[in-house]
C-alpha positions as CSV (number, residue, x, y, z in Angstrom):
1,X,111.6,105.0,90.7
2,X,115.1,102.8,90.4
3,X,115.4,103.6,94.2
4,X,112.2,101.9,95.0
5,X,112.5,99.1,93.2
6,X,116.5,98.6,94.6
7,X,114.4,99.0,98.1
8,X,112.0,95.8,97.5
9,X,114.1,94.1,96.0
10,X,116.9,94.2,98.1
11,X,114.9,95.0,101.7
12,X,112.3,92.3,101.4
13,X,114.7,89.3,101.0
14,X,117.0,90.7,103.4
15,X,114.6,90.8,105.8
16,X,113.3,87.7,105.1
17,X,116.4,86.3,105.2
18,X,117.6,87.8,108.4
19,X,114.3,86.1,110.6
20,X,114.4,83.2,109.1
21,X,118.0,82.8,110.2
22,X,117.3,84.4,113.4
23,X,120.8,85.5,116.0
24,X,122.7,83.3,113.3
25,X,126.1,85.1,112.3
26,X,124.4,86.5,109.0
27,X,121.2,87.6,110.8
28,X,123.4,89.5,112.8
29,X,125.6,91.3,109.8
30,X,122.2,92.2,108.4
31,X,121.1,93.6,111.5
32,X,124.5,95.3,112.0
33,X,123.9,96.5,108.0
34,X,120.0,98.0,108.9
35,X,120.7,99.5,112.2
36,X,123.9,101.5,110.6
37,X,122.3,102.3,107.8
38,X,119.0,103.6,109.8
39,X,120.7,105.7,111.6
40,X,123.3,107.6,108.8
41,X,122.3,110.7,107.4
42,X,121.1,110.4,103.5
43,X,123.8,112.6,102.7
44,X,126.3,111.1,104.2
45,X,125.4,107.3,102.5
46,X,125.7,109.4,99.1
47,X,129.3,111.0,100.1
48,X,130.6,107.6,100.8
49,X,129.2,105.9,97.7
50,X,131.3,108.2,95.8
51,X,134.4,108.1,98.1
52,X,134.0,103.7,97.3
53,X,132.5,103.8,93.5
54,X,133.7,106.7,92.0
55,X,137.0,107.9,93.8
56,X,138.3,104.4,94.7
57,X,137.3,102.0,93.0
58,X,136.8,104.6,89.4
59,X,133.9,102.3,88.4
60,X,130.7,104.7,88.1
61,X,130.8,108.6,87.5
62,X,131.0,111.3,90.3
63,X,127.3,113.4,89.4
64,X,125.7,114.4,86.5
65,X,123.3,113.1,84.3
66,X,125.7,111.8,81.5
67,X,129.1,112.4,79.9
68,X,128.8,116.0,78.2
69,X,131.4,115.2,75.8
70,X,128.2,112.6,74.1
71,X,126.0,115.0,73.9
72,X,127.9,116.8,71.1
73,X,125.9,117.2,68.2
74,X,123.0,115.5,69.0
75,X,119.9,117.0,67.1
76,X,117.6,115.4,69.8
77,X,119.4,117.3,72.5
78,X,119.2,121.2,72.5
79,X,119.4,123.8,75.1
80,X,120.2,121.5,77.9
81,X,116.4,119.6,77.4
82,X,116.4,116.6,75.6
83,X,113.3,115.6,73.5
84,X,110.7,114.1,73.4
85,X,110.7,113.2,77.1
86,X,112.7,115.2,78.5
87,X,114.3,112.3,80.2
88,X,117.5,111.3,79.4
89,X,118.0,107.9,79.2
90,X,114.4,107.4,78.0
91,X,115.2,109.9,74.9
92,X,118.9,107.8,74.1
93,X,116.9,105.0,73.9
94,X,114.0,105.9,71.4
95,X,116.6,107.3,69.3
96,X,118.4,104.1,69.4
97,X,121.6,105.9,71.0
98,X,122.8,103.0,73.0
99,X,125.6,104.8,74.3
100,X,124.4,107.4,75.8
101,X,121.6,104.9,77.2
102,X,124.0,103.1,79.0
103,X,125.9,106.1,79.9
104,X,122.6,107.7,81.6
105,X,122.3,104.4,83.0
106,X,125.5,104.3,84.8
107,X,125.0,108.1,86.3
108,X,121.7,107.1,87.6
109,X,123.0,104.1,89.6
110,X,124.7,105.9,92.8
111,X,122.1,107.8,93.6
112,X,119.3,105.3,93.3
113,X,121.5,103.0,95.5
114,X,121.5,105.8,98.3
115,X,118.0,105.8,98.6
116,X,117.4,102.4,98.0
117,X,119.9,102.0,101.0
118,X,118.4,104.7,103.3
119,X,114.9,103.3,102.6
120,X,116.1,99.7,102.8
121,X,116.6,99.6,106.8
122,X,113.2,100.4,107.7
123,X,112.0,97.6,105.1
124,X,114.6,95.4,106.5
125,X,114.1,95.9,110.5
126,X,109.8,96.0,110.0
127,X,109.8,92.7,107.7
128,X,112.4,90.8,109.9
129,X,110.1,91.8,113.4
130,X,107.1,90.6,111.0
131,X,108.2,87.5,110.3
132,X,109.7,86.4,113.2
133,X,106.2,87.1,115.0
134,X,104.4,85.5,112.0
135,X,107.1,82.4,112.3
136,X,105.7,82.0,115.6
137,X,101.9,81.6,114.8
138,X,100.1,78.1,114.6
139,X,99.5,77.9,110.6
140,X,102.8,78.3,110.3
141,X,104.0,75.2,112.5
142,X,100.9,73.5,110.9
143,X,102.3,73.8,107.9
144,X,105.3,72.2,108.9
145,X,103.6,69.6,110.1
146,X,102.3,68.7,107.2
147,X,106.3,68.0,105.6
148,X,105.6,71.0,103.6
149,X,109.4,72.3,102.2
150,X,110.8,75.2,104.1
151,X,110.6,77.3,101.2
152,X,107.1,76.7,100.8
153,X,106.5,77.5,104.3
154,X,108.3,80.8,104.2
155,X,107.1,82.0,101.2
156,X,103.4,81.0,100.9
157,X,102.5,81.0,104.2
158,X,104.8,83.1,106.3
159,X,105.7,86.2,104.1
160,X,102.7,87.1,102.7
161,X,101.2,87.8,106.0
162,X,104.0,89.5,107.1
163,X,104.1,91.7,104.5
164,X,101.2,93.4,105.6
165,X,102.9,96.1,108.3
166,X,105.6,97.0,105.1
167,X,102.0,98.1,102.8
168,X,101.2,99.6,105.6
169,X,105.2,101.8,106.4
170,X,105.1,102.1,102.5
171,X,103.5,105.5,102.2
172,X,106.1,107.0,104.7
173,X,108.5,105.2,102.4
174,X,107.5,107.0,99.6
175,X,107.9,109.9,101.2
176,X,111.4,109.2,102.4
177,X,112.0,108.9,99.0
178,X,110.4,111.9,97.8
179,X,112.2,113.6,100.4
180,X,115.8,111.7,99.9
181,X,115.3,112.9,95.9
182,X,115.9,116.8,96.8
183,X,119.0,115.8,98.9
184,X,120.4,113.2,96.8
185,X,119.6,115.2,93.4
186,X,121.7,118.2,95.4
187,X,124.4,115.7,96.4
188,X,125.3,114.2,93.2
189,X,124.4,117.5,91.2
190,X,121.5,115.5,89.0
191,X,118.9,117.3,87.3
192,X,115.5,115.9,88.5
193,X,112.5,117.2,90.3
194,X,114.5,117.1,93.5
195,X,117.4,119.3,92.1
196,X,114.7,121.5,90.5
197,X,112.5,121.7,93.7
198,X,116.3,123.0,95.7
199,X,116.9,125.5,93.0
200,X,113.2,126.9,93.3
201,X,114.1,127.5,96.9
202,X,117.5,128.8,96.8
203,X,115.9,131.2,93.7
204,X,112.8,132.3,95.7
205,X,110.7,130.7,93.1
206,X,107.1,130.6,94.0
207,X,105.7,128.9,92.1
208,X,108.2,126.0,91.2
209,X,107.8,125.5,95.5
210,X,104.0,125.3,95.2
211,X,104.2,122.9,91.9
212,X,106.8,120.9,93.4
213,X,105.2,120.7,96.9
214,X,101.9,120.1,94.7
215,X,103.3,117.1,92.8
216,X,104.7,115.2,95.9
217,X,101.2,116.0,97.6
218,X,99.6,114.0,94.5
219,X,101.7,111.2,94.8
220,X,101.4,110.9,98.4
221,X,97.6,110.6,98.5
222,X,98.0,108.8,95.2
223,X,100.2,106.1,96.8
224,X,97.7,105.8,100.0
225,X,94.7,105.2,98.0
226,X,96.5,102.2,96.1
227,X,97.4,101.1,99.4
228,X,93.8,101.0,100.8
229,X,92.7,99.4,97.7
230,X,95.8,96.4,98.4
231,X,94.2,96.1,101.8
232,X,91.2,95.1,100.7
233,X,92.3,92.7,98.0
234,X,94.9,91.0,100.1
235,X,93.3,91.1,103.8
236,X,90.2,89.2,103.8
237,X,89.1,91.0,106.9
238,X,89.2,94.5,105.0
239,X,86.5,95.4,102.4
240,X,86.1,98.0,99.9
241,X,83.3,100.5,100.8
């Protein structure tokens, strides 16, 4: 969930950034930035977030979910599960274990970030080809006709309609996250659905594979049908039926 959000709000001001300041030096770094990052493997963005963050520059942990050494004790904590979620950093913070919140909090950073930044090109390089094709359309120069501010122009007329080819990537960005979980989760040795999904494999665990396969299935369709249902609200030319 952190990785999607780091991949709107990070990709859509890039890439409304990079047409509006089309073959200028930053439109090219961003471009440069995409492209590179488009075309690394998922694993290999996650080994070099840990050679710069946690090797280097000894600012964010190397994998886990938190520092064992806090968990100690803890009568909330037992067997490896922590209750009542069952998720970390949502657990520390109901029992007011700020600590251990914060620490959760740091672990999950890296390997949001590497999806964010694998997801974050296509959202980038589909938003910046939008836009510049949007830029280009006569309501827009109309509206700078009218002496309306460029940030008006950009985001109240241009954006929005150029937003409409990202709702329609983001289902196959959901599932380059889903599918960026198992290898990241594997990577940085965190306990999630994606690490759990590996281990059912490597284990020959039936049914864990048709639960896990299940639950990405659900969210797939799940995320589709929202996206039909934005269609219609945001696209006058689409209606529900």
């Amino acid at each position: 969930m952190l990785g999607g959000i780091l991949t709107w709000l990070l990709g859509i001001p890039l890439g409304t950034w990079s047409a509006v300041r089309r073959d200028k030096p930053d439109d090219v770094a961003i471009r440069v930035f995409s492209y590179t990052l488009y075309g690394m493997p998922l694993y290999l963005i996650a080994v070099l977030l840990i050679i710069i963050f946690a090797v280097w520059l000894k600012v964010l942990p190397l994998a886990g979910t938190v520092s064992a050494k806090l968990l100690v004790g803890l009568p909330w904590y037992k067997n490896g599960i922590s209750y009542p979620t069952h998720v970390l950093l949502i657990d520390a913070l109901i029992h007011g274990n700020w600590n251990i919140a914060l620490d959760a909090l740091e672990h999950i950073i890296l390997p949001s970030l590497t999806i964010a930044l694998a997801v974050m090109a296509g959202v980038i390089n589909i938003l910046r080809a939008s836009m510049l094709e949007v830029l280009e359309q006569d309501y827009v120069r109309f509206a700078r006709s009218k002496g309306l501010p460029e940030r008006i122009v950009i985001n109240k007329h241009a954006r929005p309609t150029a937003m409409f080819p990202v709702y329609t990537n983001f289902a196959y960005t959901v599932a380059g996250l889903l599918g960026g979980v198992v290898i990241v989760e594997t990577v940085f040795n965190y306990p999630g659905i994606g690490y759990w999904l590996t281990q059912s494999m490597l284990n020959n665990d039936m049914g864990g594979i048709m639960a896990g396969t299940l639950l990405f299935g659900i969210v797939f369709v799940t995320t589709s049908l929202v996206l039909d249902i934005v269609f219609a609200l945001k696209d006058p030319r689409v209606r529900l039926g």
